[in-house]
KOLLUMDREN-663013 format. One record per residue: residue in three letters; y, z, x of N, C-alpha, C in turn. Coordinates in nm, 2 decimals, padded with zeros to 4 digits, always signed. Example, Ala and Ser with C-alpha at 12.3 -4.5 7.8 and 13.67 -1.06 7.14 Angstrom:
residues 2
[atom "ALA", [-00.57, +00.78, +01.32], [-00.45, +00.78, +01.23], [-00.33, +00.78, +01.32]];
[atom "SER", [-00.22, +00.71, +01.28], [-00.11, +00.71, +01.37], [+00.00, +00.79, +01.29]];
end
This chain:
residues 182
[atom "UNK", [+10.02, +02.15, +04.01], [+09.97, +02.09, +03.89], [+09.85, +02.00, +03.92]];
[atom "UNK", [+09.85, +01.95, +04.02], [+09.76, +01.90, +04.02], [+09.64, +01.91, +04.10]];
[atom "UNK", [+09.66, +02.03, +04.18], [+09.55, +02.14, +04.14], [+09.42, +02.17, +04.08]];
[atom "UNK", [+09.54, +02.24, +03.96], [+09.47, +02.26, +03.83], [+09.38, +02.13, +03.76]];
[atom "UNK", [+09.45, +02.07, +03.77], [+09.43, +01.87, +03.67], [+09.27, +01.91, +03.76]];
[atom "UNK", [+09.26, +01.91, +03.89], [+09.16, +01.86, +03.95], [+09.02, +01.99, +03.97]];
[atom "UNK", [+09.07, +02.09, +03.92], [+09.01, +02.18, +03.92], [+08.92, +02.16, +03.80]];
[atom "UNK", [+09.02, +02.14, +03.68], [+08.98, +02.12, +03.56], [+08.85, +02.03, +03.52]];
[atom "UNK", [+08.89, +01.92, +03.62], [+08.80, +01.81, +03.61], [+08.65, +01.85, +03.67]];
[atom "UNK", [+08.63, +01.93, +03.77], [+08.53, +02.00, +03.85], [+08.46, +02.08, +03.77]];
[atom "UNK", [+08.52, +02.14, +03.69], [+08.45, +02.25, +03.58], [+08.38, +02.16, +03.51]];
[atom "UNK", [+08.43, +02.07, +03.42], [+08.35, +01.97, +03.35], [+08.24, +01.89, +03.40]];
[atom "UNK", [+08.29, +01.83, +03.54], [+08.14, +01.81, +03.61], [+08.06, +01.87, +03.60]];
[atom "UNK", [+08.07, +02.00, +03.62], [+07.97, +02.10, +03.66], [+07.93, +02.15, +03.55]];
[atom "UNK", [+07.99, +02.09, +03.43], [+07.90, +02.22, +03.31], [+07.95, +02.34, +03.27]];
[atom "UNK", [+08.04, +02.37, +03.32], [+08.14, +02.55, +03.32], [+08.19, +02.55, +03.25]];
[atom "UNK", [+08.30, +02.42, +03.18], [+08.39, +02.39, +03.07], [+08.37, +02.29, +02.96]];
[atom "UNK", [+08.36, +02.32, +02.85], [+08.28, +02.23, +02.76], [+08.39, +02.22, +02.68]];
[atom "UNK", [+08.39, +02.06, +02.67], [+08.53, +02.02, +02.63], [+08.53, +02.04, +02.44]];
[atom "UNK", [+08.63, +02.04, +02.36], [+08.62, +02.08, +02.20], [+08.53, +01.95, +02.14]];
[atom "UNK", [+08.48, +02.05, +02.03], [+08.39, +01.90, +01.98], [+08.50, +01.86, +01.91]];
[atom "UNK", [+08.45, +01.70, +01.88], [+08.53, +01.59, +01.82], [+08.52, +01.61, +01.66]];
[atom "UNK", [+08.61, +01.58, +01.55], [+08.59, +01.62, +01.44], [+08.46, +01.56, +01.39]];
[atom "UNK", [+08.49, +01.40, +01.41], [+08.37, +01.33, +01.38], [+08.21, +01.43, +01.41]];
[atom "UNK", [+08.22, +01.47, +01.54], [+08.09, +01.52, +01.56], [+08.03, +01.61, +01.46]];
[atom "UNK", [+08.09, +01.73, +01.41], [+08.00, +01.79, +01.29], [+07.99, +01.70, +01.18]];
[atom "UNK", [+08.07, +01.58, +01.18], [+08.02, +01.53, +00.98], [+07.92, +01.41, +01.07]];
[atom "UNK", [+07.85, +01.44, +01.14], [+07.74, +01.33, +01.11], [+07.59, +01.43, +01.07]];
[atom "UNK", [+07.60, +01.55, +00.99], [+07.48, +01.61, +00.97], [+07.46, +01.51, +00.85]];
[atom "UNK", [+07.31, +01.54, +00.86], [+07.23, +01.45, +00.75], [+07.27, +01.47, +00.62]];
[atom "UNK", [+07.29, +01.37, +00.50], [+07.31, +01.43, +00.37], [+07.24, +01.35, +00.28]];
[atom "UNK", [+07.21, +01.42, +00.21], [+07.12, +01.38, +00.11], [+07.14, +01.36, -00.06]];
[atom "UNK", [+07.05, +01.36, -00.17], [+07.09, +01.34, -00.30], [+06.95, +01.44, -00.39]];
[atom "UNK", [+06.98, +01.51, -00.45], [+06.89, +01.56, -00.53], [+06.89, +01.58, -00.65]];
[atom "UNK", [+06.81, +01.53, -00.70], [+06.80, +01.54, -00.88], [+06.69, +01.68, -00.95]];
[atom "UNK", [+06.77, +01.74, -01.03], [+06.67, +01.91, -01.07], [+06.64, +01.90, -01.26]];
[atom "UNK", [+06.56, +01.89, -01.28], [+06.51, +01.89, -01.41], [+06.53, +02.05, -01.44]];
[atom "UNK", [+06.62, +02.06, -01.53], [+06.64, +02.19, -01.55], [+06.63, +02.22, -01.74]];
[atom "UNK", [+06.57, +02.37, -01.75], [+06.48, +02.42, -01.89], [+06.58, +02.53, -01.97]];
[atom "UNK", [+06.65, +02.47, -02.07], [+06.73, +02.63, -02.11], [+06.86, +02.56, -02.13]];
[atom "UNK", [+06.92, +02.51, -02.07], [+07.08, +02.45, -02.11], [+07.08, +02.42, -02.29]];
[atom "UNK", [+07.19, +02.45, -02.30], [+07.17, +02.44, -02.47], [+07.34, +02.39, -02.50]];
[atom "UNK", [+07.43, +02.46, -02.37], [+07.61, +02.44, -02.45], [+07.66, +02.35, -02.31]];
[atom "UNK", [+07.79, +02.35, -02.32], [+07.88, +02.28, -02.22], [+07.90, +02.45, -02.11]];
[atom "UNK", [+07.86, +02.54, -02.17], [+07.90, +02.68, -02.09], [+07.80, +02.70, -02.03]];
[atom "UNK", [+07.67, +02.67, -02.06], [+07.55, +02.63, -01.96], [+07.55, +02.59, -01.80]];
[atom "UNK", [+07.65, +02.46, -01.87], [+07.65, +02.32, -01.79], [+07.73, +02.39, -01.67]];
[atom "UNK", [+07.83, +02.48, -01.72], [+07.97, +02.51, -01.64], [+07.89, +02.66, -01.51]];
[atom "UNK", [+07.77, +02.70, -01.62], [+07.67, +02.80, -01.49], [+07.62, +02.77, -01.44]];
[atom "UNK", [+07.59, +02.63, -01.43], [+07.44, +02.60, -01.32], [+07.53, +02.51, -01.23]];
[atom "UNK", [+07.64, +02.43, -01.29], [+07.75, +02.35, -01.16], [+07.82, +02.47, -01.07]];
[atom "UNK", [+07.88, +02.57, -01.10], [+07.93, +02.68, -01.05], [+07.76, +02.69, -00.93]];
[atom "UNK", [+07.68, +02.79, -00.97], [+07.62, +02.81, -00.89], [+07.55, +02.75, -00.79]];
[atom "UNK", [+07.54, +02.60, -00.82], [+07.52, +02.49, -00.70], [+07.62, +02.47, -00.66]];
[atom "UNK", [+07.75, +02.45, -00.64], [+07.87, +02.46, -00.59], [+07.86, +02.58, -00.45]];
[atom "UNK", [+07.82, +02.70, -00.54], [+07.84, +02.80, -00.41], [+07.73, +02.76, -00.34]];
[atom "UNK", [+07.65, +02.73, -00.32], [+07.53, +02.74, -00.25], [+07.58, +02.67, -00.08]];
[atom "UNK", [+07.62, +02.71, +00.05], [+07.71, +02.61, +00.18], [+07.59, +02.50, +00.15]];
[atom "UNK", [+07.66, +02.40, +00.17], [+07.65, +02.29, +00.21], [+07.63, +02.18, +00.10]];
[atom "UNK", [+07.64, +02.21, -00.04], [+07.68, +02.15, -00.16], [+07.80, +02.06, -00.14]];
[atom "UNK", [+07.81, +01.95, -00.17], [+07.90, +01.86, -00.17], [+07.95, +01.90, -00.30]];
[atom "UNK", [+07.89, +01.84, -00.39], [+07.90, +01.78, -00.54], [+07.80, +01.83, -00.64]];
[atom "UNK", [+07.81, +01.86, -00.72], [+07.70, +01.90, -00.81], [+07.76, +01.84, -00.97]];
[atom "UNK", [+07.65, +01.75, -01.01], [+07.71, +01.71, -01.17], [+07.59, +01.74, -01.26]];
[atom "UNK", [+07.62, +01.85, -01.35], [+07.55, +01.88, -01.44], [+07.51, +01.81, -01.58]];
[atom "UNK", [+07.36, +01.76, -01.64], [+07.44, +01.69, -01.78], [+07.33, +01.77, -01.84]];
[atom "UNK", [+07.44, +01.85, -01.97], [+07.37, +01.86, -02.07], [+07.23, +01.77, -02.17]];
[atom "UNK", [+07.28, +01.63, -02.19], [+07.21, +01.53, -02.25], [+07.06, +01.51, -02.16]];
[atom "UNK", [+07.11, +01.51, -02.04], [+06.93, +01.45, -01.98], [+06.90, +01.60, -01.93]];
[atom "UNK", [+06.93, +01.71, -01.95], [+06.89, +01.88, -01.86], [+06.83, +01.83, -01.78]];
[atom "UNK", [+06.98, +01.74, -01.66], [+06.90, +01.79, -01.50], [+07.07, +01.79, -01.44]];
[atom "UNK", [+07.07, +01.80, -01.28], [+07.21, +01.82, -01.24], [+07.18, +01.73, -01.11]];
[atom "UNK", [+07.27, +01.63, -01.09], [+07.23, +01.55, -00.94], [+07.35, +01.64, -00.84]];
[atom "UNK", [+07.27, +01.63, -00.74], [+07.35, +01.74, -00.59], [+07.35, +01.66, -00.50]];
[atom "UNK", [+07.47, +01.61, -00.41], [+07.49, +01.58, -00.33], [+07.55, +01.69, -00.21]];
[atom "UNK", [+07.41, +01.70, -00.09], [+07.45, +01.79, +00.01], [+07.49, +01.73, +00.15]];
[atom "UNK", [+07.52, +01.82, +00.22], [+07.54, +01.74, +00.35], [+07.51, +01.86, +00.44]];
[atom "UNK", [+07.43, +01.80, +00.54], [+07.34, +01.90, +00.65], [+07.21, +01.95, +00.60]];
[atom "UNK", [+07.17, +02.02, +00.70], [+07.02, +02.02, +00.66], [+06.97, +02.17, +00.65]];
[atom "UNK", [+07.05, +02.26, +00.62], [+07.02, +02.38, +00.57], [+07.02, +02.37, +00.35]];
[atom "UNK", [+07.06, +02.29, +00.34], [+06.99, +02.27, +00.18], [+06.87, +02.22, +00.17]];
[atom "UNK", [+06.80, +02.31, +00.09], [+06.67, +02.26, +00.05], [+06.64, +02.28, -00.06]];
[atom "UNK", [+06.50, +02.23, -00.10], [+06.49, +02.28, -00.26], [+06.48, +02.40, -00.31]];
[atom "UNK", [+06.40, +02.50, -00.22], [+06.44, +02.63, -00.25], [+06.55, +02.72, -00.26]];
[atom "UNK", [+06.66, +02.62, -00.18], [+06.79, +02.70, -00.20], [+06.86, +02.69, -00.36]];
[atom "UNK", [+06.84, +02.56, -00.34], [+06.92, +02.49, -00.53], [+06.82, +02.50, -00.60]];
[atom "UNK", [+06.65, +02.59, -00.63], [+06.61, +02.62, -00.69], [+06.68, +02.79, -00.73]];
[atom "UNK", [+06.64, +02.85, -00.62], [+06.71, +02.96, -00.65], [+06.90, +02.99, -00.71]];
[atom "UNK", [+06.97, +02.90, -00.68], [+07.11, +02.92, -00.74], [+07.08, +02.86, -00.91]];
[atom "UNK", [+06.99, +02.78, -00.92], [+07.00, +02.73, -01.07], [+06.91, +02.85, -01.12]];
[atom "UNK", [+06.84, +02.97, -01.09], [+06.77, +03.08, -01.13], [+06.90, +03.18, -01.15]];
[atom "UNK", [+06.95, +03.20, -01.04], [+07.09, +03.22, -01.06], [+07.19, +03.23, -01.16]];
[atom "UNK", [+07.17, +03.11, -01.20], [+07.32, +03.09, -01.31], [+07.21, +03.16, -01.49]];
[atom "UNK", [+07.03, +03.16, -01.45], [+06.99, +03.22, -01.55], [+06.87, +03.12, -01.64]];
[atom "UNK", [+06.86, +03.01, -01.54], [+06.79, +02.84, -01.60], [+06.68, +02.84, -01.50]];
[atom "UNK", [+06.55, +02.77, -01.56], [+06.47, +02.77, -01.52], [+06.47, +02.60, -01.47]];
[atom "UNK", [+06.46, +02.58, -01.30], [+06.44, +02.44, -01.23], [+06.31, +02.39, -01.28]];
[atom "UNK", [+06.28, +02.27, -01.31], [+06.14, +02.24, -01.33], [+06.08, +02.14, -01.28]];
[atom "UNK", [+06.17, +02.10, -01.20], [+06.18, +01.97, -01.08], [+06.22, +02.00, -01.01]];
[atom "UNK", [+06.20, +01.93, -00.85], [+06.30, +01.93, -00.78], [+06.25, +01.80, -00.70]];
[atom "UNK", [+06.36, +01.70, -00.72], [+06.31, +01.54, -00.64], [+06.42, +01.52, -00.55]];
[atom "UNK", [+06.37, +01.53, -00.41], [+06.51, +01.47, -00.33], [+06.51, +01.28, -00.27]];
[atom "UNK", [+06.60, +01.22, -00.31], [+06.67, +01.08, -00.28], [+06.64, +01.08, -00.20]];
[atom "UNK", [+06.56, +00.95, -00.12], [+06.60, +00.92, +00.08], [+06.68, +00.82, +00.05]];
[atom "UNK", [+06.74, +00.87, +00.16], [+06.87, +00.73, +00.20], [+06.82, +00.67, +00.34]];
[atom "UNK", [+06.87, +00.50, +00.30], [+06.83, +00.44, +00.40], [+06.95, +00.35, +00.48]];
[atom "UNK", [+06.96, +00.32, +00.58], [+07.05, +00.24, +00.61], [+07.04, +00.07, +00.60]];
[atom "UNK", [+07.15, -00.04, +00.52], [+07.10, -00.15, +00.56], [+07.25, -00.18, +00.68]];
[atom "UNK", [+07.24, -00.29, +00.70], [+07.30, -00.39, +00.77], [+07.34, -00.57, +00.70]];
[atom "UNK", [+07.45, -00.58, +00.66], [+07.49, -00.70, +00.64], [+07.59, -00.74, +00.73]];
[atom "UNK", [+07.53, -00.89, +00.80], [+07.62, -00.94, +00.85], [+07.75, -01.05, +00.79]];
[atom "UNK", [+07.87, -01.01, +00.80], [+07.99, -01.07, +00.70], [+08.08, -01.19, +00.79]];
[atom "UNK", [+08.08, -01.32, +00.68], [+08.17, -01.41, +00.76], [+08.32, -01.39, +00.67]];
[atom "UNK", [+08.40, -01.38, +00.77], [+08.57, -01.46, +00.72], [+08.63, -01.29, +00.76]];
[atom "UNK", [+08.63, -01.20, +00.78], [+08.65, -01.11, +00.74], [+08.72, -01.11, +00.92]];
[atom "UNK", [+08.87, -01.09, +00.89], [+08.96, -01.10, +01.02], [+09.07, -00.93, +01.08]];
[atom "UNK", [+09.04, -00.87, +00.95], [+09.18, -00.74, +00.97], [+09.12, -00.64, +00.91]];
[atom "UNK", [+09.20, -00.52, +00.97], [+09.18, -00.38, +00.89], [+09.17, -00.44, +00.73]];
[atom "UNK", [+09.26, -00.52, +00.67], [+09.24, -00.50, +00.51], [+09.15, -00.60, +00.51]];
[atom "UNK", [+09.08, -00.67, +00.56], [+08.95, -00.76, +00.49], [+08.84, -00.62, +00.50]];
[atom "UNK", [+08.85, -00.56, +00.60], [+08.74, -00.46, +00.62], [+08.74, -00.31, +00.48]];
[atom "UNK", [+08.85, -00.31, +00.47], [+08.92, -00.18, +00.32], [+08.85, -00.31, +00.16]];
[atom "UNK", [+08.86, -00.40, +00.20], [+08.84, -00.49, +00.04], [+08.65, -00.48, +00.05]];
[atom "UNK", [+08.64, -00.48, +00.17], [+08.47, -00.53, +00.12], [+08.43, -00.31, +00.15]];
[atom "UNK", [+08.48, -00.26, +00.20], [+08.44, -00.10, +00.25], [+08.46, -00.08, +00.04]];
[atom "UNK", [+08.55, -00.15, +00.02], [+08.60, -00.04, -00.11], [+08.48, -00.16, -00.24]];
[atom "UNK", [+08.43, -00.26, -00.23], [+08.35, -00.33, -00.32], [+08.21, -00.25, -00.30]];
[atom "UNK", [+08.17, -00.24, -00.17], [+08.04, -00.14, -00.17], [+08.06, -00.03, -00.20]];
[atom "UNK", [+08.16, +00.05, -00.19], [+08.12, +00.18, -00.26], [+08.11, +00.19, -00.39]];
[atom "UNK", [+08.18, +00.09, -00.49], [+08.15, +00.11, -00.63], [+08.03, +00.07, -00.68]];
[atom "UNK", [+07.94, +00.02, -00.57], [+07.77, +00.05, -00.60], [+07.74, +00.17, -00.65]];
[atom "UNK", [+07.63, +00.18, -00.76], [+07.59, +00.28, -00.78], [+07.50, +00.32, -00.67]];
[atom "UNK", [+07.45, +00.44, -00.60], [+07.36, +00.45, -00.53], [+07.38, +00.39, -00.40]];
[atom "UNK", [+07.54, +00.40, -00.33], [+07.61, +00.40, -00.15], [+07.68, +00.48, -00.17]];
[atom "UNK", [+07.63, +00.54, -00.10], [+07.67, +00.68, -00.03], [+07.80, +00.63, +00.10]];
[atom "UNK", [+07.78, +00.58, +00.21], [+07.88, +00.57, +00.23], [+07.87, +00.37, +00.29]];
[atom "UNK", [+07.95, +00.33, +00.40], [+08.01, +00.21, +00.41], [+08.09, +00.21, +00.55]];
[atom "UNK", [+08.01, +00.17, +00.66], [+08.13, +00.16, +00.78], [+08.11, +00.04, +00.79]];
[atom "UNK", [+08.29, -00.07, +00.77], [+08.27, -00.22, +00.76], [+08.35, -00.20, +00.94]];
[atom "UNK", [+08.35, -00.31, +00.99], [+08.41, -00.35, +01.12], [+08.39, -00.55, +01.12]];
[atom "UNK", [+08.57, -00.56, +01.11], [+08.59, -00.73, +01.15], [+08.58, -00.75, +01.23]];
[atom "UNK", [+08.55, -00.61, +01.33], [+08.55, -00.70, +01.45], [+08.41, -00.74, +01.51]];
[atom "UNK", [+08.30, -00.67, +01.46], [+08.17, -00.71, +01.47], [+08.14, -00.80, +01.36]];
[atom "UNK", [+08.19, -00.84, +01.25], [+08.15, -00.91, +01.14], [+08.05, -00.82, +01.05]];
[atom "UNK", [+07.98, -00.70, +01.03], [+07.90, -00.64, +01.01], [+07.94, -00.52, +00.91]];
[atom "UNK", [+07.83, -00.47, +00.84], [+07.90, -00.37, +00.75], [+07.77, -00.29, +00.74]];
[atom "UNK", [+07.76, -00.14, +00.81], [+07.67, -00.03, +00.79], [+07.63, +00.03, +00.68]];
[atom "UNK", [+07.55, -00.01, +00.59], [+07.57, +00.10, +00.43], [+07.48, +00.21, +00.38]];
[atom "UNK", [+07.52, +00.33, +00.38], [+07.40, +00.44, +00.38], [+07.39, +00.40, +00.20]];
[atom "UNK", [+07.25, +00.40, +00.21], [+07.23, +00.40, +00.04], [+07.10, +00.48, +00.01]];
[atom "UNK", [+07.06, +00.44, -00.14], [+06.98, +00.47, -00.20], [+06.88, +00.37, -00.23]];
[atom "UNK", [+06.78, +00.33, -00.14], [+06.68, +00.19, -00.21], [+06.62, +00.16, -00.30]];
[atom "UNK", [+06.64, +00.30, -00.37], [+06.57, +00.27, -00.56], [+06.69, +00.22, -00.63]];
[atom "UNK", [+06.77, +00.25, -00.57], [+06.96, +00.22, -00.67], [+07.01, +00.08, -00.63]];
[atom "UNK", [+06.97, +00.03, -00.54], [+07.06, -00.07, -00.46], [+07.02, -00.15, -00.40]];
[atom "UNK", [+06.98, -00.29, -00.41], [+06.91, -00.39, -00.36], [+07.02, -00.50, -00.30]];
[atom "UNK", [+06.92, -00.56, -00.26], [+07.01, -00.67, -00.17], [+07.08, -00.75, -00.23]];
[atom "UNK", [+07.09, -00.82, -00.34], [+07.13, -00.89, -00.44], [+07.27, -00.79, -00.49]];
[atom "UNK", [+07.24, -00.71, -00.49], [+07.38, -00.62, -00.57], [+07.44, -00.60, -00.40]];
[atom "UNK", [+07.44, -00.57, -00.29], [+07.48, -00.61, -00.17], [+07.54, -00.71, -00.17]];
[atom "UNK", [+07.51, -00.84, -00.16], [+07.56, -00.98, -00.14], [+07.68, -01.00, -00.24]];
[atom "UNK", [+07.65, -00.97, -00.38], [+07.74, -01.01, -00.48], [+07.87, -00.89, -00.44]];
[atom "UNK", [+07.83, -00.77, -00.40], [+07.96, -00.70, -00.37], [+08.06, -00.75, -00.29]];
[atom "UNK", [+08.01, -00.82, -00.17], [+08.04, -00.86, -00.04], [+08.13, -01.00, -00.10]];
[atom "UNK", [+08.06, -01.06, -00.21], [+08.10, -01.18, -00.27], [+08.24, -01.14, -00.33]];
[atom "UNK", [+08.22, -01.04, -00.43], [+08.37, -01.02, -00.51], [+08.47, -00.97, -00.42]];
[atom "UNK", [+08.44, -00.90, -00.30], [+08.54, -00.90, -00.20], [+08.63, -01.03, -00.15]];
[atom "UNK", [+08.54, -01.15, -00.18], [+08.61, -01.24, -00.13], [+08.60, -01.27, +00.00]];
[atom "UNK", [+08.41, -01.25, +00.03], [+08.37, -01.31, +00.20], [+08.22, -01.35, +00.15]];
[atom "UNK", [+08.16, -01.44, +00.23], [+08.00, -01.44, +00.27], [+07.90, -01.33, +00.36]];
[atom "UNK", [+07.88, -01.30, +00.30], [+07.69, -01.24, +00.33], [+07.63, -01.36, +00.41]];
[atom "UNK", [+07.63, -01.36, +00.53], [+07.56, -01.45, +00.58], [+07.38, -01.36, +00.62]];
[atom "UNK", [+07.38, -01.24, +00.63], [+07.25, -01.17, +00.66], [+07.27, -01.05, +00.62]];
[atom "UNK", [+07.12, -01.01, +00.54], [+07.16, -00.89, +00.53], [+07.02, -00.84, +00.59]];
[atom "UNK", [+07.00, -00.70, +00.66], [+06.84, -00.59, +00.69], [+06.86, -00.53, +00.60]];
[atom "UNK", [+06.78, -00.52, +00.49], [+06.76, -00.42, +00.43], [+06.65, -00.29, +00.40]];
[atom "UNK", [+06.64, -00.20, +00.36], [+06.53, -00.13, +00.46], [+06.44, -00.13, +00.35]];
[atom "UNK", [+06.29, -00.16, +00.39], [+06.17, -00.17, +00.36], [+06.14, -00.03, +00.22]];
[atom "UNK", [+06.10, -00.09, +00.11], [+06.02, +00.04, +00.01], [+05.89, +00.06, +00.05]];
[atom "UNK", [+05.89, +00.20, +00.07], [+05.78, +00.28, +00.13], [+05.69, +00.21, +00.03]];
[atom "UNK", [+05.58, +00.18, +00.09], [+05.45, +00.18, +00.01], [+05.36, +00.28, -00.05]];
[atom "UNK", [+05.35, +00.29, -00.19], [+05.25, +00.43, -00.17], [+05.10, +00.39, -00.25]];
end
């Protein structure tokens, strides 16, 4: 047995045996947010062809269609979506795209006081995500810190702090990431 144990270990030095990827490792492809001005929707049965056909397209998260504003926001993940793909599925369902604007997300950083346990870290993880515009939220008590993938047109530092606040901790710092200048 132990042998093998040590044989095992030699292959991995060497490059021969490539150990399974970790689940984590595929979900950290890039994901993004896109908004499609779309020409022709008229019913709710519209609405139900152009979410269908962004749905199928791999790597669609989410697709919400709205009749009232004719556009559909898409949340994808990885980087084989692009505009020409969810151009062509919304041609697809038979609707003409007339936009296609994709969201950057940026990451901030707030540093958090008082925050001691797994559930101080679930109260302030679950107050940022009911931001409009965070995408996601890795809190850790044990750094005091909280990672938040967002949207910088949706989400400013002020709506940050106060979330952090109704959780029932201090924002002692937050980085938040710079609006492009144009």
């Amino acid at each position: 047995m132990k042998r093998i144990h040590f044989a095992l270990i030699n292959l991995l030095l060497i490059g021969l045996l490539a150990l399974p990827a970790v689940a984590g490792d595929k979900e950290k492809k890039e994901k993004g947010e896109y908004t499609i001005l779309i020409k022709g929707m008229m019913c709710s049965d519209c609405v139900s062809r152009v979410q269908k056909a962004l749905l199928e397209v791999d790597g669609v998260q989410s697709a919400e269609v709205s009749l009232e504003k004719s556009e559909a926001r898409v949340v994808v993940k990885g980087k084989n979506v692009t505009a020409k793909t969810l151009r062509k599925a919304v041609r697809s369902a038979g609707f003409e795209p007339i936009r296609i604007e994709k969201e950057e997300a940026a990451t901030a950083l707030v540093k958090i006081k008082g925050m001691m346990c797994a559930d101080c870290e679930a109260k302030v993880k679950k107050a940022l995500l009911q931001l409009e515009g965070v995408e996601e939220a890795e809190v850790s008590a044990k750094t005091g810190e909280a990672r938040i993938l967002l949207n910088p047109e949706k989400v400013n530092e002020k709506g940050l702090r106060n979330a952090v606040k109704a959780a029932g901790f201090e924002p002692v710092a937050i980085r938040f990431p710079e609006k492009e200048k144009k």
